[in-house]
C-alpha positions in Angstrom: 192.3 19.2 202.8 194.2 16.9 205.4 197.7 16.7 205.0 199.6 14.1 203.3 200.1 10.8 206.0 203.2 8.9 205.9 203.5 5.9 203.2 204.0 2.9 205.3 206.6 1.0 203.0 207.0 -2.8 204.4 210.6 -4.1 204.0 210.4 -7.9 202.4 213.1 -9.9 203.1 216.0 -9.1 205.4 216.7 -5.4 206.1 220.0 -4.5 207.1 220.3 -2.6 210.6 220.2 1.3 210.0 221.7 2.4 213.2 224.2 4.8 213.1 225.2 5.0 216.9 227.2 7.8 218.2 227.6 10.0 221.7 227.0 13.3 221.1 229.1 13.1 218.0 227.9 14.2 214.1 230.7 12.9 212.5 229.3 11.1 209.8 227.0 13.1 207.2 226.2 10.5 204.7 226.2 10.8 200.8 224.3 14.2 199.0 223.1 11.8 195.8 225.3 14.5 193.6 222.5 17.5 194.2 222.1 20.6 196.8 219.5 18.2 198.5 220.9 14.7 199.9 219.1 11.6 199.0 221.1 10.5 202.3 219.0 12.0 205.7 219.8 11.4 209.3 217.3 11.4 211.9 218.5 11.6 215.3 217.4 11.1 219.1 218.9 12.9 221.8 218.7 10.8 225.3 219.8 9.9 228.9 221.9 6.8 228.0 223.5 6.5 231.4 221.7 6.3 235.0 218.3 5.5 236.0 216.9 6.8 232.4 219.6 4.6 230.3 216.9 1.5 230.3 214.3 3.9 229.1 216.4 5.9 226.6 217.5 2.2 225.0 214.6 0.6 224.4 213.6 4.1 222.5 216.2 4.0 220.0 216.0 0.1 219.5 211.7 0.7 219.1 212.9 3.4 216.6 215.1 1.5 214.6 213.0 -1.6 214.6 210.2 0.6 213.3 213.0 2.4 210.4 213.5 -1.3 209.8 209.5 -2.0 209.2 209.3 1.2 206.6 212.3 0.2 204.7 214.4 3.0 206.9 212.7 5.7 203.9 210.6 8.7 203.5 209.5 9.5 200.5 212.8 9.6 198.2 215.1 9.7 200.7 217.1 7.6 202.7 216.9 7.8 206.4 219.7 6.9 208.5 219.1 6.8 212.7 221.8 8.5 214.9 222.2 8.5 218.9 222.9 11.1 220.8 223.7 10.8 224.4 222.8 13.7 226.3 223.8 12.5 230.1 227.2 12.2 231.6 228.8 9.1 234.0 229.4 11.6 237.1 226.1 13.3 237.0 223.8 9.7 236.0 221.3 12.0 234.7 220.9 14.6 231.7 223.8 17.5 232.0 223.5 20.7 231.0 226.7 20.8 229.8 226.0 17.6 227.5 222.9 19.1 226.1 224.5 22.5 224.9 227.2 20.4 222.8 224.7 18.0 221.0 223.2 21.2 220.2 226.1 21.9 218.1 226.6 19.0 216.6 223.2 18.4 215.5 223.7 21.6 213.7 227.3 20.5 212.8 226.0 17.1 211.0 225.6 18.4 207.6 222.8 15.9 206.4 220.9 15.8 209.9 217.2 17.2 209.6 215.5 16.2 212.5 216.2 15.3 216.2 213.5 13.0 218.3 214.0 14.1 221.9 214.6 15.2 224.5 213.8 13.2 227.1 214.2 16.5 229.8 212.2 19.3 229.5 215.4 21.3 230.7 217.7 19.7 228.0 215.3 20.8 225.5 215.2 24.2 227.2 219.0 24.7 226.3 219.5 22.9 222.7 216.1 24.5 221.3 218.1 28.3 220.9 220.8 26.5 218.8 218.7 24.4 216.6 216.2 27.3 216.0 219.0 29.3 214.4 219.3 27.0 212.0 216.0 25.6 211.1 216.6 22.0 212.9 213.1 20.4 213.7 212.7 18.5 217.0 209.9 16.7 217.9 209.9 15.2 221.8 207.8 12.1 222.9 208.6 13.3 226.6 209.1 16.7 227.3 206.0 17.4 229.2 206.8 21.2 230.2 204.7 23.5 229.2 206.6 26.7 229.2 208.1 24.7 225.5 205.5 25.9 223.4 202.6 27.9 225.4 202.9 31.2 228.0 204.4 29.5 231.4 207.1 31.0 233.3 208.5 34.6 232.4 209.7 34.9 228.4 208.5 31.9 227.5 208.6 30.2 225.0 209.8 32.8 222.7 213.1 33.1 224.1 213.6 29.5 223.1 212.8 30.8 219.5 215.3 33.5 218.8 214.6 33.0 214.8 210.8 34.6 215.6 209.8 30.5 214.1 209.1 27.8 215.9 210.8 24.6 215.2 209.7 22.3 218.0 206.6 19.9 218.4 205.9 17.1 221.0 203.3 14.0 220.6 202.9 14.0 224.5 200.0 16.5 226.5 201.6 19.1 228.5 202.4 19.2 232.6 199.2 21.8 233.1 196.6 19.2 232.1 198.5 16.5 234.0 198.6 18.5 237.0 194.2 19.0 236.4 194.3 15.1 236.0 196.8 14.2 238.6 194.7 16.9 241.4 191.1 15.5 240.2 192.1 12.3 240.7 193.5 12.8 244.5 190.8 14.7 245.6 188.3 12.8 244.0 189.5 8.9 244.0 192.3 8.8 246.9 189.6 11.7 248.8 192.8 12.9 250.2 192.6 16.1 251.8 195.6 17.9 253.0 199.0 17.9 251.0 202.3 18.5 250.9 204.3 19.1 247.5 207.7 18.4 246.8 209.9 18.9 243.4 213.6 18.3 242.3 214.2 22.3 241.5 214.3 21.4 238.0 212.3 22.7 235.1 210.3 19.7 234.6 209.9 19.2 238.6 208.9 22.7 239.1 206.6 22.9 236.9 204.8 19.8 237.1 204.4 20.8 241.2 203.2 23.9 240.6 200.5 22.7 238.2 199.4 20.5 240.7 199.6 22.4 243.3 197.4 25.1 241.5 194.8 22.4 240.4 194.8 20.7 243.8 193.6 24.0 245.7 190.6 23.9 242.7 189.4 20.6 243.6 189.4 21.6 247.6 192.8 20.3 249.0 195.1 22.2 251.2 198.4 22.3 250.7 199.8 22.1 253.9 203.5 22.5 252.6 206.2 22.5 250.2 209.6 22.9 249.5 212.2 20.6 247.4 214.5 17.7 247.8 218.5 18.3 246.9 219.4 15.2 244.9 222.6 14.7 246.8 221.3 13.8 250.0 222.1 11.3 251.8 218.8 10.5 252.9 215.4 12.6 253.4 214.5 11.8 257.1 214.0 15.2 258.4 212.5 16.2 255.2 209.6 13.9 256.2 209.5 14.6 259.7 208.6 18.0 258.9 206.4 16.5 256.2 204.4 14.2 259.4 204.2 17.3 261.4 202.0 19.3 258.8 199.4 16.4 259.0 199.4 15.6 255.3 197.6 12.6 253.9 199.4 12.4 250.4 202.6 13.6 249.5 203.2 14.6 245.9 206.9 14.2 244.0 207.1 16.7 241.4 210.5 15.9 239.7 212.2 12.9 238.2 213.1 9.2 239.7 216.9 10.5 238.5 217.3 13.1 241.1 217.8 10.0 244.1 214.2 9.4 243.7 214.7 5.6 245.3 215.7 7.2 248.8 213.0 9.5 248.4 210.6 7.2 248.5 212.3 5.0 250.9 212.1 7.4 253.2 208.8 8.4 253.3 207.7 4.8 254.0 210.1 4.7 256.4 208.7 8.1 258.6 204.8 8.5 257.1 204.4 4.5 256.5 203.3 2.2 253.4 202.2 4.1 250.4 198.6 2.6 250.7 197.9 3.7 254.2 197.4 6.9 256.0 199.7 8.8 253.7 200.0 8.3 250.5 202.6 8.9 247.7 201.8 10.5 244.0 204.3 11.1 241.6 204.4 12.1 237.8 205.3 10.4 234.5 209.5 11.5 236.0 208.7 8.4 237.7 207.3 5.9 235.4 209.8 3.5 233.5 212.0 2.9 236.1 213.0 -0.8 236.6 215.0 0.3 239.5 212.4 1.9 241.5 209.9 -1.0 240.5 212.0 -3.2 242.2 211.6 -1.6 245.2 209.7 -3.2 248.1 208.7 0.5 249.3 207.3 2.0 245.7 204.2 -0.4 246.3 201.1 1.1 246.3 202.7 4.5 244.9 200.8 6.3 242.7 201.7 7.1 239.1 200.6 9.5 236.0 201.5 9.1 232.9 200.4 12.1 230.1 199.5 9.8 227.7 198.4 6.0 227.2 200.5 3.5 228.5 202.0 0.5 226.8 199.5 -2.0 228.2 196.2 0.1 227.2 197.5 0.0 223.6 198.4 -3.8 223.7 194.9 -4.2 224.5 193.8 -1.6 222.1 195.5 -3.5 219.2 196.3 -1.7 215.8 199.7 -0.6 215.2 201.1 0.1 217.8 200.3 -3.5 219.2 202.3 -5.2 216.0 205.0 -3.0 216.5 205.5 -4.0 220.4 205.2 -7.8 219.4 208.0 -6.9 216.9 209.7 -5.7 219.7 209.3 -8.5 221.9 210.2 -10.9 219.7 213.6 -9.5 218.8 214.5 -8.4 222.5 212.4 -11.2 224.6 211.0 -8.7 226.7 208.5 -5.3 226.6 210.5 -1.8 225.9 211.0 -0.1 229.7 207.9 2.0 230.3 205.4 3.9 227.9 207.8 6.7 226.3 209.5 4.5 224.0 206.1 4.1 221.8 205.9 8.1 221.8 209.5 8.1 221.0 208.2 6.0 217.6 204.9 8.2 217.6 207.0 11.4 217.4 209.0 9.4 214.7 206.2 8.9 212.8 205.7 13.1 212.6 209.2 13.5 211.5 209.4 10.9 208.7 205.9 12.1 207.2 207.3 15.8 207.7 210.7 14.5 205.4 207.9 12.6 203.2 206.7 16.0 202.4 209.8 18.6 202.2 212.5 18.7 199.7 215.0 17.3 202.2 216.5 20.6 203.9 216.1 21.7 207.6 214.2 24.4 206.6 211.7 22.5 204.6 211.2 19.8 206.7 210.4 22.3 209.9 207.9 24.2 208.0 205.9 20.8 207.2 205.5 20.6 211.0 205.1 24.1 212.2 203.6 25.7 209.4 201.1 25.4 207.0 198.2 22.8 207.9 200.9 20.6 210.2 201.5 16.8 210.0 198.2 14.4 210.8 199.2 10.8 211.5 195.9 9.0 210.8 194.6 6.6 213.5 195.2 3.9 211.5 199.1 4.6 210.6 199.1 6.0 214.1 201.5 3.7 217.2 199.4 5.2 219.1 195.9 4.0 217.9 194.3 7.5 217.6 195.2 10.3 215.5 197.9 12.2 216.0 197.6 16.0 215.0 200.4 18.7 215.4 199.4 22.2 215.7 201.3 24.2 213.3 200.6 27.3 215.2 202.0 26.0 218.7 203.5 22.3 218.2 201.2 20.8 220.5 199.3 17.5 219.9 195.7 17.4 220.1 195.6 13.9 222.2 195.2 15.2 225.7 195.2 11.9 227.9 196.2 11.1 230.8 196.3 7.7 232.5 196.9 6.8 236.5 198.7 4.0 237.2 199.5 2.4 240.6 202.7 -0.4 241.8 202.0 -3.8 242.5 203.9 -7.0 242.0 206.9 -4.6 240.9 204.7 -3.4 238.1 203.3 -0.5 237.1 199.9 -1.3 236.9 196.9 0.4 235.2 194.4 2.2 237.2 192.1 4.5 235.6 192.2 6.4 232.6 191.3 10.4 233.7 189.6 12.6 232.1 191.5 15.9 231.5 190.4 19.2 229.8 
């Protein structure tokens, strides 16, 4: 028997704005409806709303609540409320470690917060995932592509990020070991590229993303001629990509995020191995997708992009809901949300609402709708994301698996080629 979908309920008439916005602050626990179980929930995201990601991270929450809006801001009985968390600093432009570990807390703190919708960095998760485990809080990320998070990756993982012996996280996006199959197939295969050299940030999401394709790209017959990582604090990557030129690569691969002074990065390796679409050219992952600043630079053209999913213009074209939703979107804001995550922000929405649909309003009950029993199943029809979206209880991993390539031009990011990934 499938389980229950979410009950779309359509708001008539004007529906009052549901955002409760706050920076890393849980102040505000809403009403308990006189019982042990609120009536009152809040749903929360947990994002980079300052630096390069800020664009990205606010057209997420405004897709969310314009989507809370469309359902009548409900789940079942209950009442949901949408909280913002802010899990980047000023100084550091970027997610902080030090940020992450305090919204931790006071997602826990916030009495009548079940759910949070992030994070947007696999490494954030990494840290707030202990804290929330402890006490049964569900999160469910659009973005966090790593897949140490739920399956066997690097050393302990992932049960050291479950110190409850229960899972209580679930993503709606494929994992950075198919995208590094994808992202390798598609260099050896399409670019016929034959000699690379890999780079990453030294984060966890850089990391791992490189060494997946690193791994994959010595499958489909590439060398890899070197490697190493860029510091983030540079001033500039010259002698980087001398050495880079000297190992007689033909593509160079960025495995890390556009954050981490991605912009000199790549304006640096035009300016030493030349434009992206000639001898040398440049591949990065979905860390570099959504980024109006690096769109707007005259070096990004012809750079290489992969997204783990579908991106916003495939599912324009596709139709269904998702397509409604980003007319919705358009029409209030005059322009398209920043990059594709924002629709998987709404699709991992979607998992938490019907998980709250389902429970009897606690933490506990609302994690064990996800990662337990026969999961959450957004049908294709409900689904933002014009398929089906099914969340294995067992792991937390969705069963879409796509991956799209996408390529700059006309400071756009452009759609390729869908690739097949298994």
């Amino acid at each position: 028997m499938p389980a229950r979908s979410l009950t779309r309920v359509v708001a008539l008439g004007a529906i009052a704005a549901l955002s409760l916005t706050a920076c890393a602050n849980g102040s505000d626990s809403g009403s308990t409806g006189g019982g042990d179980t609120p009536t009152d929930l809040i749903i929360s995201t947990d994002l980079p709303l300052q630096g390069a990601s800020a664009s990205t991270s606010e057209s997420t929450n405004n897709l969310i609540q314009l989507y809370l809006d469309q359902v009548g801001g409900k789940a079942g009985n209950f009442n949901i409320k949408l909280q913002t968390y802010d899990d980047s600093t000023a100084a550091k432009g970027a997610w902080d470690d030090a940020a992450c570990a305090k919204n931790a807390t006071d997602h826990v703190a916030n009495t009548n917060e079940v759910a949070v919708m992030g994070t947007y960095n696999s490494g954030c998760a990494k840290i707030e995932l202990p804290t929330l485990n402890n006490d049964n809080m569900l999160m469910v990320s659009h973005a966090n592509t790593n897949p140490g998070l739920t399956k066997a990756w690097d050393p302990g993982e992932p049960d050291k990020y479950y110190p409850s012996g229960t899972r209580n996280f679930a993503r709606t996006i494929t994992t950075d070991d198919y995208q590094g199959v994808g992202a390798a197939a598609f260099a050896a295969n399409d670019l016929k590229v034959k000699k690379a050299y890999v780079l990453n940030d030294n984060q966890t999401y850089g990391l791992g993303v490189a060494r997946a394709f690193e791994d994959n790209a010595k499958k489909n017959g590439i060398e890899i001629v070197g490697k190493g990582s860029w510091d983030a604090k540079q001033p500039n990557y010259t002698a980087l990509f001398q050495s880079v030129k000297a190992s007689g690569a033909d593509i160079v691969y960025l495995g890390g995020i556009y954050d981490n002074n991605g912009g000199q990065l790549v304006k640096d390796k035009v300016s030493v191995l030349g434009a992206n679409d000639g001898a040398v050219k440049l591949l990065a992952p979905d860390g570099f997708t959504g980024y109006p600043d690096l769109l707007a630079l005259d070096q990004s053209k012809g750079m290489y992009l992969t997204f783990a999913g579908l991106t916003q213009d495939q599912l324009v074209k596709a139709g269904g809901e998702g397509a409604k939703l980003l007319d919705a979107y358009k029409a209030k804001y005059n322009k398209a949300p920043d990059g594709s995550y924002p629709l998987y922000g709404v699709a991992a929405t979607q998992v938490i609402l019907a998980a709250i649909a389902k429970s009897d309003g606690t933490r506990k009950s609302v994690t064990e709708q996800v990662l337990g029993g026969e999961g959450i199943t957004i049908p294709a029809d409900q689904s933002v994301l014009g398929k089906e979206i099914k969340i294995d209880p067992t792991t937390g991993d969705t069963s879409a698996k796509d991956l799209t390539i996408e390529v700059i031009k006309d400071n756009k990011e452009t759609f390729f080629k869908s690739q097949s990934i298994s």
